[in-house]
C-alpha positions as CSV (number, residue, x, y, z in Angstrom):
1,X,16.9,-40.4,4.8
2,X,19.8,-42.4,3.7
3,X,23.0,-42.6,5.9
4,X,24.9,-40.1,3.4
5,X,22.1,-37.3,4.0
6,X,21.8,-38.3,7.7
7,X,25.9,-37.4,8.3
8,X,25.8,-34.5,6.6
9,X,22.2,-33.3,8.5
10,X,24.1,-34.2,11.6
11,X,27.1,-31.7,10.8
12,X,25.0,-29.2,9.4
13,X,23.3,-29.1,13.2
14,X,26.6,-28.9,14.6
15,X,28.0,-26.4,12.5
16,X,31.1,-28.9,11.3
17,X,30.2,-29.1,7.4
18,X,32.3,-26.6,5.0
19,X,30.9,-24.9,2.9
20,X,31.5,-24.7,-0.9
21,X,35.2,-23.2,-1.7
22,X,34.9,-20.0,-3.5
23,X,37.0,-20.4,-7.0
24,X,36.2,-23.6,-8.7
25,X,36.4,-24.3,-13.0
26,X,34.2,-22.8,-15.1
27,X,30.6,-24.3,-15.2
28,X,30.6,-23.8,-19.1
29,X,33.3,-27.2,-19.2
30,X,30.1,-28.9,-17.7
31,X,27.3,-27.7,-19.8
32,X,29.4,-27.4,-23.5
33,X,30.8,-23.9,-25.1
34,X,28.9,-25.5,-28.2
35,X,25.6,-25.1,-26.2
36,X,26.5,-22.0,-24.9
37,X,27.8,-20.1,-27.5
38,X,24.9,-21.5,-30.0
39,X,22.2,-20.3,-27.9
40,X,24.1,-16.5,-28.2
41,X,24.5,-16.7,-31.8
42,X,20.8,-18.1,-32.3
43,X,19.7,-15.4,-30.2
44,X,22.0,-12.7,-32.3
45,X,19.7,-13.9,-35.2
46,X,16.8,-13.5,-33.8
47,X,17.9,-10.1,-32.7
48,X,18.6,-8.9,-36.3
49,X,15.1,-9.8,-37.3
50,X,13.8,-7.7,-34.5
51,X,15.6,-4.9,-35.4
52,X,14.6,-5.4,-39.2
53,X,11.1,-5.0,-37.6
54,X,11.4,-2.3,-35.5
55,X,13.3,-0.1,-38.6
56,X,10.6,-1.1,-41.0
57,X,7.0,-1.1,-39.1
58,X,4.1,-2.1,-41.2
59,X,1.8,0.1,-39.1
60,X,1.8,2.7,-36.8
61,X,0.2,3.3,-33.5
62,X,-2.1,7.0,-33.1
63,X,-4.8,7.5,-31.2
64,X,-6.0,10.4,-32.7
65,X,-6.2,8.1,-36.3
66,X,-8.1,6.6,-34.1
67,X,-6.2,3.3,-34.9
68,X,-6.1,0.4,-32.4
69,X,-3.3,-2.0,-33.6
70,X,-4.1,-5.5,-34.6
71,X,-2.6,-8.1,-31.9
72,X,-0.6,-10.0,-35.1
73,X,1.2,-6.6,-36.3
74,X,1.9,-4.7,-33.1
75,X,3.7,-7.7,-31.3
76,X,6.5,-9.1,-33.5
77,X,9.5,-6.7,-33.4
78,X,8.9,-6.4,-29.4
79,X,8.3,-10.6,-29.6
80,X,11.3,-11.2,-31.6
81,X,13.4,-8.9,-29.5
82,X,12.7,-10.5,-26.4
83,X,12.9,-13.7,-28.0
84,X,16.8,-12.3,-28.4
85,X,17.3,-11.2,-25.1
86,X,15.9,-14.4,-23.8
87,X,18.4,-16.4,-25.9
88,X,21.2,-14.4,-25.3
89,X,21.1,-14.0,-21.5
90,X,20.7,-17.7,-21.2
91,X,23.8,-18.5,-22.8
92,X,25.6,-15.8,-21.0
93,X,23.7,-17.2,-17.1
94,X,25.7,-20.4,-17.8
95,X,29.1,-18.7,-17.4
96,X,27.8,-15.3,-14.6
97,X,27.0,-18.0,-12.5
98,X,30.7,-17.8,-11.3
99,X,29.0,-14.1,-9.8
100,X,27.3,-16.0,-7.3
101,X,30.1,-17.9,-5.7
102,X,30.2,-14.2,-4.3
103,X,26.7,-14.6,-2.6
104,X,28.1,-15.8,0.5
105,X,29.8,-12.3,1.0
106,X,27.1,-10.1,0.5
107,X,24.9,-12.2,2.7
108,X,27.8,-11.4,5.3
109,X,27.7,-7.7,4.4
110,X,23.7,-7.3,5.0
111,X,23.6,-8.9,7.9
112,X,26.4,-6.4,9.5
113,X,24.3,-3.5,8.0
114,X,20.9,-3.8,8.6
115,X,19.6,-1.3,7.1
116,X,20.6,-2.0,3.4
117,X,18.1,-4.9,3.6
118,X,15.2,-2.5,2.3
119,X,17.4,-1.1,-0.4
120,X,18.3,-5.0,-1.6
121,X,14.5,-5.2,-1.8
122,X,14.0,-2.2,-4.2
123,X,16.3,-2.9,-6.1
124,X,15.3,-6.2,-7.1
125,X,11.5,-5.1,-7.5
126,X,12.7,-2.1,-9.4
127,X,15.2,-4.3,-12.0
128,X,11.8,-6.7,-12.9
129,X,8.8,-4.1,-12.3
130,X,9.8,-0.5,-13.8
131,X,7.1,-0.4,-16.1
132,X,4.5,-0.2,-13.3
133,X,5.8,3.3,-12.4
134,X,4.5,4.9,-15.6
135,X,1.2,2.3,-16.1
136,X,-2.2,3.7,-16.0
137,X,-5.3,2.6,-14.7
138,X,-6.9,0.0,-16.9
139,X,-10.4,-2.4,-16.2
140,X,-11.6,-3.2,-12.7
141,X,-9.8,-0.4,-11.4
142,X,-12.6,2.0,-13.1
143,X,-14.5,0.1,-11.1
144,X,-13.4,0.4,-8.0
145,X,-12.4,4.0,-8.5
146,X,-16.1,5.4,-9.6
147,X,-17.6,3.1,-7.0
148,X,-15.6,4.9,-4.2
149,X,-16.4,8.3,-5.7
150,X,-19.6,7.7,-5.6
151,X,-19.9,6.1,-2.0
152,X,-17.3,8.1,-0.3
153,X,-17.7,11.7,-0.6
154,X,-15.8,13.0,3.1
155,X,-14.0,10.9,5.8
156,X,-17.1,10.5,7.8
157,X,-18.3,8.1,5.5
158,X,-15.8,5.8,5.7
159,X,-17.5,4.3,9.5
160,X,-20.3,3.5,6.3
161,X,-17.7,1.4,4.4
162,X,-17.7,-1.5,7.3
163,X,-21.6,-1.8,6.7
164,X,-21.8,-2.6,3.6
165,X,-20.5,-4.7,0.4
166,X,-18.2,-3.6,-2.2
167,X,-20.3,-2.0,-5.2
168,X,-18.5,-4.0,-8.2
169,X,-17.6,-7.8,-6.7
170,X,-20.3,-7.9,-3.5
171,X,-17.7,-8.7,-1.4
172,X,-16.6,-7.4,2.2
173,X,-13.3,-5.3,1.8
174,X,-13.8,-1.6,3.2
175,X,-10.4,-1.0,3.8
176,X,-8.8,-1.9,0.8
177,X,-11.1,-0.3,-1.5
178,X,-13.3,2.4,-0.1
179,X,-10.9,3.7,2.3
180,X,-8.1,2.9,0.7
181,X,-9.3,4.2,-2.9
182,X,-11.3,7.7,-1.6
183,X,-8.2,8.6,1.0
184,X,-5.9,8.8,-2.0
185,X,-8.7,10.8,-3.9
186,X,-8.9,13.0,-1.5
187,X,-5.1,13.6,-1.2
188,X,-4.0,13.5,-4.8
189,X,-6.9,13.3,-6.9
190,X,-6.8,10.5,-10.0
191,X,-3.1,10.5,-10.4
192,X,-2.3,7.6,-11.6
193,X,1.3,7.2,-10.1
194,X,0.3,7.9,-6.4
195,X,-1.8,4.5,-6.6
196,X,1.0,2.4,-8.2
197,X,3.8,4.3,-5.9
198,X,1.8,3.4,-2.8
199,X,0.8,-0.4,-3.6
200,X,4.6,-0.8,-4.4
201,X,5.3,0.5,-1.1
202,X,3.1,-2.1,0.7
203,X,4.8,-4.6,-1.5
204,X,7.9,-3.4,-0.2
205,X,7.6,-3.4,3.3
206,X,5.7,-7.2,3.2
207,X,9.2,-8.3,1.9
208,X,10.8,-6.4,4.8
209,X,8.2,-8.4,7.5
210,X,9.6,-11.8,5.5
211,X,12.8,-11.1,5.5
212,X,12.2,-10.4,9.7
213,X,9.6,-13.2,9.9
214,X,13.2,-15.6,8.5
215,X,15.1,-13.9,11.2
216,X,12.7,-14.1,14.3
217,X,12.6,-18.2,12.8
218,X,16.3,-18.5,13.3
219,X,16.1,-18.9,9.5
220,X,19.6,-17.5,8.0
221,X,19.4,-13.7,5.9
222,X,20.3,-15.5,2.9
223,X,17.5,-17.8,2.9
224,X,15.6,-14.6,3.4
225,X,16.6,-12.8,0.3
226,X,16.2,-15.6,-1.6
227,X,12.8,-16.0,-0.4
228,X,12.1,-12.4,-2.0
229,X,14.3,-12.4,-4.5
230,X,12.0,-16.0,-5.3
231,X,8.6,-14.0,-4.5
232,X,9.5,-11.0,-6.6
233,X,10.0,-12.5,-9.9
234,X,7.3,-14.2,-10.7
235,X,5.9,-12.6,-13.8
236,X,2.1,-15.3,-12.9
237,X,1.4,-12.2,-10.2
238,X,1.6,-9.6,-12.4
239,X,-1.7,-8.0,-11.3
240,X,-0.9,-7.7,-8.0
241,X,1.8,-5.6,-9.4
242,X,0.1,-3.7,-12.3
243,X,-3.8,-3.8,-11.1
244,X,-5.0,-0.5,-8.8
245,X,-8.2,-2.9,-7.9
246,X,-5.2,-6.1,-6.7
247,X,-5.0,-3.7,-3.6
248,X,-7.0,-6.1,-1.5
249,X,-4.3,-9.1,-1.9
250,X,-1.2,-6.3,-1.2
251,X,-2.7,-4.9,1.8
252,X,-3.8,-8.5,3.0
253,X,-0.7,-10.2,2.9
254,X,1.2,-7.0,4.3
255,X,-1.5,-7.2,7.3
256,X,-1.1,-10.7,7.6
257,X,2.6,-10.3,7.7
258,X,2.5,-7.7,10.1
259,X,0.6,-10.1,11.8
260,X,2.7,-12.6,11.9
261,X,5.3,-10.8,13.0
262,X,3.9,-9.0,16.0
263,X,3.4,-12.7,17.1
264,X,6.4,-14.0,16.6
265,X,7.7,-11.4,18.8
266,X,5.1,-11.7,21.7
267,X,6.1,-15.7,21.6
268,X,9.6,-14.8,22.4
269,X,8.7,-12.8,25.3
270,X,5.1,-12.7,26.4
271,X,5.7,-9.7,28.4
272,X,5.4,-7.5,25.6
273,X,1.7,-7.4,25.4
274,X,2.0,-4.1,23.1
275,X,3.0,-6.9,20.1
276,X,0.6,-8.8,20.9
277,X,-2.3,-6.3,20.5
278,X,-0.3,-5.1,17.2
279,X,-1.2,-8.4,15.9
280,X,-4.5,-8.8,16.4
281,X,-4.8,-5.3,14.8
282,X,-2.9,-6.4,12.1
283,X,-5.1,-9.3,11.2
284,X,-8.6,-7.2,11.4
285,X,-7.2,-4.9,9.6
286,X,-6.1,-8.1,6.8
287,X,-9.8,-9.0,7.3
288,X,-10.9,-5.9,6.4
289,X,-8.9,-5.9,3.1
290,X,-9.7,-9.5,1.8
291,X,-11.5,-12.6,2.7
292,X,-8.0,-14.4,2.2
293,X,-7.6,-13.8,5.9
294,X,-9.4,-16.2,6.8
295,X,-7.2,-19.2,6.4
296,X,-4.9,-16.9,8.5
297,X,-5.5,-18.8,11.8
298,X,-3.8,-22.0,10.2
299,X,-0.7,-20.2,9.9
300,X,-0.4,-19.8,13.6
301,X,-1.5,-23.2,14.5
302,X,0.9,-24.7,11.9
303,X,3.2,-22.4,13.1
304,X,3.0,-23.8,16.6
305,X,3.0,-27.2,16.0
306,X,6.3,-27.3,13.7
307,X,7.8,-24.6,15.0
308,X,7.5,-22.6,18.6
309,X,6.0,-25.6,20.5
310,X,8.1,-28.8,18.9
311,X,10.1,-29.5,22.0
312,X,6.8,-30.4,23.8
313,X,5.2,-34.2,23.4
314,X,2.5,-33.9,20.0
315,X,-0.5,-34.4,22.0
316,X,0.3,-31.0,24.0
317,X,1.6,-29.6,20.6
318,X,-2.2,-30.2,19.0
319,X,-3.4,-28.4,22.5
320,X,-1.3,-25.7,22.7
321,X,-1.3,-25.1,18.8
322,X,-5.2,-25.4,19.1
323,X,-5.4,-22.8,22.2
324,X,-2.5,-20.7,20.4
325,X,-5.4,-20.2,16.9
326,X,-8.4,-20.0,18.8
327,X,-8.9,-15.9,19.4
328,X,-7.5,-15.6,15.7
329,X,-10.0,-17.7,14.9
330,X,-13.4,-16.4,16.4
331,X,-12.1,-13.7,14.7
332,X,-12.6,-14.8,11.4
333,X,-15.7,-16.6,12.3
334,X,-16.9,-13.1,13.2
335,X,-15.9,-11.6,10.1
336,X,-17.2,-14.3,8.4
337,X,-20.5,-14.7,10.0
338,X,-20.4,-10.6,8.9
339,X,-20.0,-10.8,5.4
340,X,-22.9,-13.8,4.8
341,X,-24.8,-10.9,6.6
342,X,-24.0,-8.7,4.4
343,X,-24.8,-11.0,1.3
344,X,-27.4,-12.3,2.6
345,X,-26.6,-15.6,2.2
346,X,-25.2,-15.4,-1.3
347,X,-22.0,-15.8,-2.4
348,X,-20.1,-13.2,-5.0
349,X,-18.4,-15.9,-7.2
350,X,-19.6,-19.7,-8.5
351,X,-17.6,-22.2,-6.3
352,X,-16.4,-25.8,-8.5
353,X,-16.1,-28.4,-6.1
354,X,-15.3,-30.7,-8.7
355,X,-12.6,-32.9,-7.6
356,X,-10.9,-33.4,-11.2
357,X,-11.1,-29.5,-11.8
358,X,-9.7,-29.1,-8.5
359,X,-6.9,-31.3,-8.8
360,X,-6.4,-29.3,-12.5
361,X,-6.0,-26.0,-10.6
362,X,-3.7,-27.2,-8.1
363,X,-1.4,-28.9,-9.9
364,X,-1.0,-25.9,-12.7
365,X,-0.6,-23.5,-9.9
366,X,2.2,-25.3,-7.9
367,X,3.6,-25.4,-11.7
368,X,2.6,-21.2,-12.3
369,X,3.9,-20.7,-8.9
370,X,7.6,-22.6,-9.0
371,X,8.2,-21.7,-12.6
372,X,6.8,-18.2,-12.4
373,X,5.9,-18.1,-16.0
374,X,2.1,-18.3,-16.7
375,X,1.5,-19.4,-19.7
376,X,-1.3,-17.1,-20.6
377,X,-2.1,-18.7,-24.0
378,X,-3.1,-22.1,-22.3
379,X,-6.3,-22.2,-21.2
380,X,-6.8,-23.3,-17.6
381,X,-9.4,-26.1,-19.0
382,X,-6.4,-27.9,-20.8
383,X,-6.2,-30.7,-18.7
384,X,-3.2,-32.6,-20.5
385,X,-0.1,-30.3,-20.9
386,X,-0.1,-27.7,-17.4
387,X,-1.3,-30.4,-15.2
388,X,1.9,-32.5,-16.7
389,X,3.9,-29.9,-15.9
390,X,2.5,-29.2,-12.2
391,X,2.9,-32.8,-11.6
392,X,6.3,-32.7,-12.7
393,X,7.0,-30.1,-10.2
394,X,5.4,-31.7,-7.7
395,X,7.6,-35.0,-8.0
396,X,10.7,-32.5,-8.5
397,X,10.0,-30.9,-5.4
398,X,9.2,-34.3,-3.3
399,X,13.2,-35.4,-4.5
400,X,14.8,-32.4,-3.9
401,X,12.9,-32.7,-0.2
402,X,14.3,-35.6,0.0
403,X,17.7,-34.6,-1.7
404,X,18.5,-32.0,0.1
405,X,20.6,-32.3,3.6
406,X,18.1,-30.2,5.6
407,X,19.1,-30.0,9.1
408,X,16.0,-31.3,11.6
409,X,15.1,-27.5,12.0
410,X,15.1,-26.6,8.9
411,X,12.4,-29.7,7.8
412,X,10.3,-28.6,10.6
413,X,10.1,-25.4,8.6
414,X,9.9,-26.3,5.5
415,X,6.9,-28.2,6.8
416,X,5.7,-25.1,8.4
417,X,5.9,-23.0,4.8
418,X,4.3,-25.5,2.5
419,X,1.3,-26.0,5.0
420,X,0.8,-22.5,5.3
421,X,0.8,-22.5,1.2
422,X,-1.2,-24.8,0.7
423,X,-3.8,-23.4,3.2
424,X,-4.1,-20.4,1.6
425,X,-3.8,-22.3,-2.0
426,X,-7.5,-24.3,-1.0
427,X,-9.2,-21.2,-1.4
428,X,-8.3,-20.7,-4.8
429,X,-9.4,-24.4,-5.9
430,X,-13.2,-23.4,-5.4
431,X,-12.5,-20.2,-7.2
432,X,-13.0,-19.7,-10.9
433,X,-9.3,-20.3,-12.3
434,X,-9.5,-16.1,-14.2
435,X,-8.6,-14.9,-10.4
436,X,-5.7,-17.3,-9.8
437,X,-3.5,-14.4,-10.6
438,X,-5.0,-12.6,-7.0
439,X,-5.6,-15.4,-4.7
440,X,-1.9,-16.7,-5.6
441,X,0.0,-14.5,-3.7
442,X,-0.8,-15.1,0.2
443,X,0.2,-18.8,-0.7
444,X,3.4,-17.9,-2.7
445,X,4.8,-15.6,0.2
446,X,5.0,-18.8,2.3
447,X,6.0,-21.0,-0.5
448,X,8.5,-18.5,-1.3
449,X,10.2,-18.8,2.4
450,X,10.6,-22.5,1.7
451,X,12.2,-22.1,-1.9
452,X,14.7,-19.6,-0.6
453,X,15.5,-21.7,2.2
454,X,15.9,-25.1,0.2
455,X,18.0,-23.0,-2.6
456,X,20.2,-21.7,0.5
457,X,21.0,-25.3,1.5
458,X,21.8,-25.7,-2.0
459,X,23.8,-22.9,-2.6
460,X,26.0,-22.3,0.5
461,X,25.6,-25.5,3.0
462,X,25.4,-28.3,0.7
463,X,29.0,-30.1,0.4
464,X,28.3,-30.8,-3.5
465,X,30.2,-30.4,-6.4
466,X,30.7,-27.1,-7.7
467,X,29.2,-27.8,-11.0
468,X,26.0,-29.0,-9.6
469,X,25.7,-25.9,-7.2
470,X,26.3,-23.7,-10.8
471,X,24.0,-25.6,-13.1
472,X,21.4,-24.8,-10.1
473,X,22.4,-21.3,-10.0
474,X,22.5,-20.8,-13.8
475,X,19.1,-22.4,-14.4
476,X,17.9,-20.0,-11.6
477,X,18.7,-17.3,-13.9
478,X,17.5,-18.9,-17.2
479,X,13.6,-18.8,-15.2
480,X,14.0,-15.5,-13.9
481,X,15.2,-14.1,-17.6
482,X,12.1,-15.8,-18.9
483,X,10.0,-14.4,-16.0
484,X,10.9,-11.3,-16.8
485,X,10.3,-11.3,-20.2
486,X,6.8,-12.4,-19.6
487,X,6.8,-9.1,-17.2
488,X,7.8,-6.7,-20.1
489,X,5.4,-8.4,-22.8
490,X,2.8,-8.1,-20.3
491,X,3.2,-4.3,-20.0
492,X,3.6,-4.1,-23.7
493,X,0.5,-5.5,-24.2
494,X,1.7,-7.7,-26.2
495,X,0.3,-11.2,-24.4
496,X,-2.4,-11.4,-22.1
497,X,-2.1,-9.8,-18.8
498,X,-5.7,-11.2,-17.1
499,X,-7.9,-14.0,-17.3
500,X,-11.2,-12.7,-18.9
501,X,-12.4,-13.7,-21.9
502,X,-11.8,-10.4,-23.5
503,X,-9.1,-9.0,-20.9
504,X,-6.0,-9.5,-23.9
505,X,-5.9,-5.1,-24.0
506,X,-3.9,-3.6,-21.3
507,X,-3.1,-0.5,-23.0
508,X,-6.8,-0.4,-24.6
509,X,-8.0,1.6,-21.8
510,X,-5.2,4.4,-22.3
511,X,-6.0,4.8,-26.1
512,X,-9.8,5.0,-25.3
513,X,-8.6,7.9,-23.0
514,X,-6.6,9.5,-25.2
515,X,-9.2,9.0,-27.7
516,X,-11.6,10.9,-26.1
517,X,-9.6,13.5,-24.8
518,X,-8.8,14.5,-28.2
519,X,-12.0,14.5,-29.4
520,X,-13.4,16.7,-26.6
521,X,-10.4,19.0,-27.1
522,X,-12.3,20.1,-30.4
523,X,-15.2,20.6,-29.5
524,X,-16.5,24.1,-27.8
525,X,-19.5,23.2,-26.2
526,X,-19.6,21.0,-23.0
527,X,-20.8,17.3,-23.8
528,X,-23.1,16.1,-21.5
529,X,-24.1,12.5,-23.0
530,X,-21.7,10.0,-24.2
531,X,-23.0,6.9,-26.7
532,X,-20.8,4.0,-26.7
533,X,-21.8,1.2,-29.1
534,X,-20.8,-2.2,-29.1
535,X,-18.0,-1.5,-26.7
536,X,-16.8,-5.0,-25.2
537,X,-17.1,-7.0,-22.1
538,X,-18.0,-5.1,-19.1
539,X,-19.5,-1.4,-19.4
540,X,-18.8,-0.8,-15.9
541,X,-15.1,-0.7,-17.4
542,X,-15.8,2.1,-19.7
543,X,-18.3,4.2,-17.6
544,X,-15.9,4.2,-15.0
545,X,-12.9,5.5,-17.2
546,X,-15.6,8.2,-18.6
547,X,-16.2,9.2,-14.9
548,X,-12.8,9.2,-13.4
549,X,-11.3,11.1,-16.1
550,X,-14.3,13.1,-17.8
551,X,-16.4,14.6,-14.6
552,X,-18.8,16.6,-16.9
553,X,-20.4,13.7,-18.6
554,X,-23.9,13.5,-16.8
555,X,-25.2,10.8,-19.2
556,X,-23.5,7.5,-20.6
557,X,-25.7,5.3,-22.8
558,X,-24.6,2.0,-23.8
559,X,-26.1,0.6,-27.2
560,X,-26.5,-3.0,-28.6
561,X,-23.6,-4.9,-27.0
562,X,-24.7,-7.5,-24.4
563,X,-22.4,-8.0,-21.8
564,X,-21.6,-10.9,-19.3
565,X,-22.5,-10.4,-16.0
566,X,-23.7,-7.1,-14.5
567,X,-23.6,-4.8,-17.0
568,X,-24.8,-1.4,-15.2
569,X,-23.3,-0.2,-11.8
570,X,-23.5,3.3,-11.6
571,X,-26.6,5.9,-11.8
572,X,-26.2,8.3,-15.2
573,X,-26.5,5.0,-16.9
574,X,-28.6,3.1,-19.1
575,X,-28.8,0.8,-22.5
576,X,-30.6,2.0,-25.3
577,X,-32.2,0.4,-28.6
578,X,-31.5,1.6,-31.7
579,X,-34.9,3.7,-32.2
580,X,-33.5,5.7,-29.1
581,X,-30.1,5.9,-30.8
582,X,-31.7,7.6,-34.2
583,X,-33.6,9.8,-31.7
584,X,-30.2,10.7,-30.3
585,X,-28.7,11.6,-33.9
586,X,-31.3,13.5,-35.0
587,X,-32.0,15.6,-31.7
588,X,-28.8,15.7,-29.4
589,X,-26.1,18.6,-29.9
590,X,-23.8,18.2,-26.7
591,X,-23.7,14.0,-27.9
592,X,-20.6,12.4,-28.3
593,X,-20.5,8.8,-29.9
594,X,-18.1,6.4,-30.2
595,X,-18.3,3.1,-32.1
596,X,-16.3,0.0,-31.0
597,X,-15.8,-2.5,-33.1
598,X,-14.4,-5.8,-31.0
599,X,-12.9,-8.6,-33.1
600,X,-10.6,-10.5,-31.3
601,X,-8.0,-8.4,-30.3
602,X,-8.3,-5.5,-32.5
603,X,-10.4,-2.6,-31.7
604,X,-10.6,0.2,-34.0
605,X,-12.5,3.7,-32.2
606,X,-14.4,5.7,-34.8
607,X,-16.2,8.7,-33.5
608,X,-18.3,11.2,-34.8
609,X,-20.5,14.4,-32.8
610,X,-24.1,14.2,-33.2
């Protein structure tokens, strides 16, 4: 640290350093009016275009045509529009920027009224996740769902749920998907916005446990809201958000949190025994939801040695820190040792312990993570351009450690949140890279403590220039616009929301619905057997919409189409050979049959009754 940063640490610690004045010039004297203004007109342009489009569509979207829209028509008025918007707000975030010279006073006004903190918090994951409100159910969460009807039929099945695997992934999560899954069945049935309104909950009240966590760290209520504000717009988690079956990651990092918290608490007085039994509770109940968890017990230890135990010498910090872990972690071991029982010694996904291909995946998801745009069209195995980026963000972040005036404190815990990140980001290495939209989260809550902390240093402590703190602020804005963007098109459909080789159709699912629907509307008679041929990737998907949505169907036959993986998870199901399927033509009355046609992203559902 150079003398410069050393002076100003020193009166940062002693509470001496001013902070930025309020009114300062404009930051668009800095950047260039030219820039700013041609990015508004460009966008303007690019606005007309869209609206050209959207007045004068080639093609029209109708499920009872039974018309799927091809990928290169449906996406370019909602494309070019965004592409607008994009433009046009990041002009305009060069010169709002002055907004946030404001931030200081509502940081004051939270922290006098506690109890707006929560409404902050919906507010900002209401602004960049809407669309979730009114999304349906969609791939693995078919899945899940028909798996949990068909294991959970009353509550006192649920004791069954901790003695056995998951049906669809083999894995060990009977709280988060049994439970979890058949207790809102039982309650509500299959509507579709009771899941989404209670995942969104659980998201809700993990950022409240961060924004505490900040606070019982002595970490300011400004770094905290940044920290959400950080965690909630990135558009590379949009699973967790959108995905019924991402309920395992929500209720884990919630539990984790909870955790945490409860901890934190007993440390500060270890009297209070009732928080100290609330977090071991917490964390078998985060067991119980994911196998995530299980780097918990780092947390604490790293928590220990930067944090509640640095005034001791570090050979009693590594004993205390190690003492401190040890009853989270025979509790992992247990749970562990529990789910290779389970398995029986296998393991539910191929693990890569290939050190290039690791190093790949970390450095594209520190880069997925900091930017919050994903990229979906860039393949995970392009080992040039994301990795360059990642790296770059890497070095950024290593000067901006060092760049920053951090207080003594404060680089104890930003030590503290990039271990815990990176803990939970190890897991995700040996992982295949389509579920680095799940396993991303746990290690972006922590990161996202130690970005909201850094850009509070930035933003209200550090005695720069004003135009620096602005061009932060405004670029800030330019990466959550974009973020957001990616958001919307995601919902839309319009880019790829998963990582599966065929996952591109989001809203597939709901025209297959509707699809069917229709069709069953005209017909009289009850259909009993349902034919799908050549319908793509997983049948599980399909046989599971059929049975969450259609009840009656005692028979669904799957013809021709060879799927990855396990193709047939439920009983009623079977595949079939074309002699079978002319038997079926000639002889079936109560038959439905669909024929789907995959070609790339296009999908076009013709049906005719036996």
């Amino acid at each position: 640290m150079s003398k410069k940063q050393r002076t100003k640490s020193e009166a940062l610690s002693k509470g001496t350093l001013k902070r930025w004045p309020i009114n300062e010039s404009n930051v668009g004297k800095f950047i260039g009016n030219k820039t700013v203004f041609g990015l508004i007109i460009v966008g303007a342009l690019v606005g007309i275009l869209a609206t050209i489009s959207i007045l004068y569509p080639t093609k029209t979207l109708d499920y009872r045509q039974n018309l799927y829209l091809p990928y290169s028509e449906s996406q370019k008025p909602i494309v070019y529009l965004s592409l607008a918007v994009v433009l046009i707000l990041s002009g305009c975030a060069l010169y709002i920027s002055e907004i946030f010279n404001r931030f200081q006073v509502v940081v004051e006004y939270v922290d006098k009224h506690k109890g707006i903190a929560l409404s902050v918090i919906l507010i900002i994951y209401f602004v960049f996740w809407h669309r979730l409100f009114t999304a349906h159910f969609c791939r693995d969460d078919y899945m899940h769902l028909a798996a949990a009807g068909e294991r959970i039929k009353t509550i006192a099945d649920w004791g069954k749920a901790f003695f056995r695997l998951d049906v669809v992934d083999r894995n060990f999560r009977p709280l988060s998907t049994d439970i979890y899954l058949s207790a809102c069945r039982m309650l509500f049935g299959y509507r579709e916005w009771v899941y989404h309104f209670t995942r969104s909950t659980a998201i809700a009240i993990s950022m409240l446990f961060l924004l505490k966590i900040a606070k019982e760290i002595k970490i300011s209520t400004a770094a905290g809201l940044l920290a959400i504000f950080f965690y909630l717009t990135r558009s590379c988690l949009f699973t967790i958000h959108f995905w019924i079956s991402s309920m395992p990651d929500v209720l884990a990092i919630l539990s984790m949190a909870a955790s945490f918290y409860c901890y934190l608490k007993w440390s500060a007085n270890s009297k209070q025994y009732a928080y100290l039994v609330g977090s071991f509770l917490a964390y078998v109940a985060a067991l119980a939801s994911k196998q995530t968890a299980l780097m918990f017990p780092v947390v604490i230890f790293l928590a220990h040695f930067f944090v509640l135990d640095y005034g001791n010498k570090e050979a009693n910090r590594w004993l205390k820190a190690s003492i401190a872990t040890f009853p989270f972690g025979l509790l992992a071991i247990v749970f562990f040792i529990w789910g290779i029982y389970l398995r029986q010694g296998t393991v539910p996904y191929e693990i890569s312990l290939q050190p290039l291909d690791m190093v790949v995946k970390l450095l594209s998801y520190i880069f997925w993570i900091w930017i919050g745009y994903q990229f979906p069209h860039w393949e995970l195995g392009n080992k040039i351009i994301i990795p360059a980026f990642g790296a770059g963000v890497v070095l950024g972040l290593i000067f901006l450690y060092r760049y920053i005036p951090f207080s003594i404190s404060e680089r104890r815990y930003i030590k503290f949140f990039i271990g815990a990140s990176f803990a939970f980001l190890l897991q995700v290495l040996m992982l295949p890279g389509r579920f680095q939209q799940y396993y991303l989260a746990p290690a972006l809550f922590w990161f996202s403590l130690a970005m909201g902390l850094a850009i509070e240093v930035l933003l209200l402590q550090c005695a720069a220039p004003a135009i620096r703190r602005r061009f932060i602020v405004a670029l800030l804005i330019v990466v959550s616009i974009i973020s957001i963007s990616e958001i919307q098109l995601k919902a839309a459909d319009l880019i790829m929301p998963g990582g599966y080789p065929d996952g591109y159709s989001y809203q597939r699912f709901s025209i297959v619905r509707k699809t069917i629907e229709h069709n069953l509307s005209k017909i009289n008679t009850p259909v009993r057997t349902v034919v799908l041929v050549n319908f793509p990737y997983r049948w599980a998907w399909w046989s599971g919409l059929i049975r969450v949505h259609f009840p009656s169907v005692q028979e669904i036959l799957f013809m021709r189409y060879t799927p990855p993986g396990r193709g047939i998870l439920f009983r009623g199901e079977k595949q079939i050979e074309w002699p079978d399927f002319q038997k079926i033509l000639l002889a079936s009355p109560n038959t439905l049959i669909f024929l789907g046609y995959i070609n790339d992203r296009e999908i076009p559902i013709l049906n005719f009754r036996a």
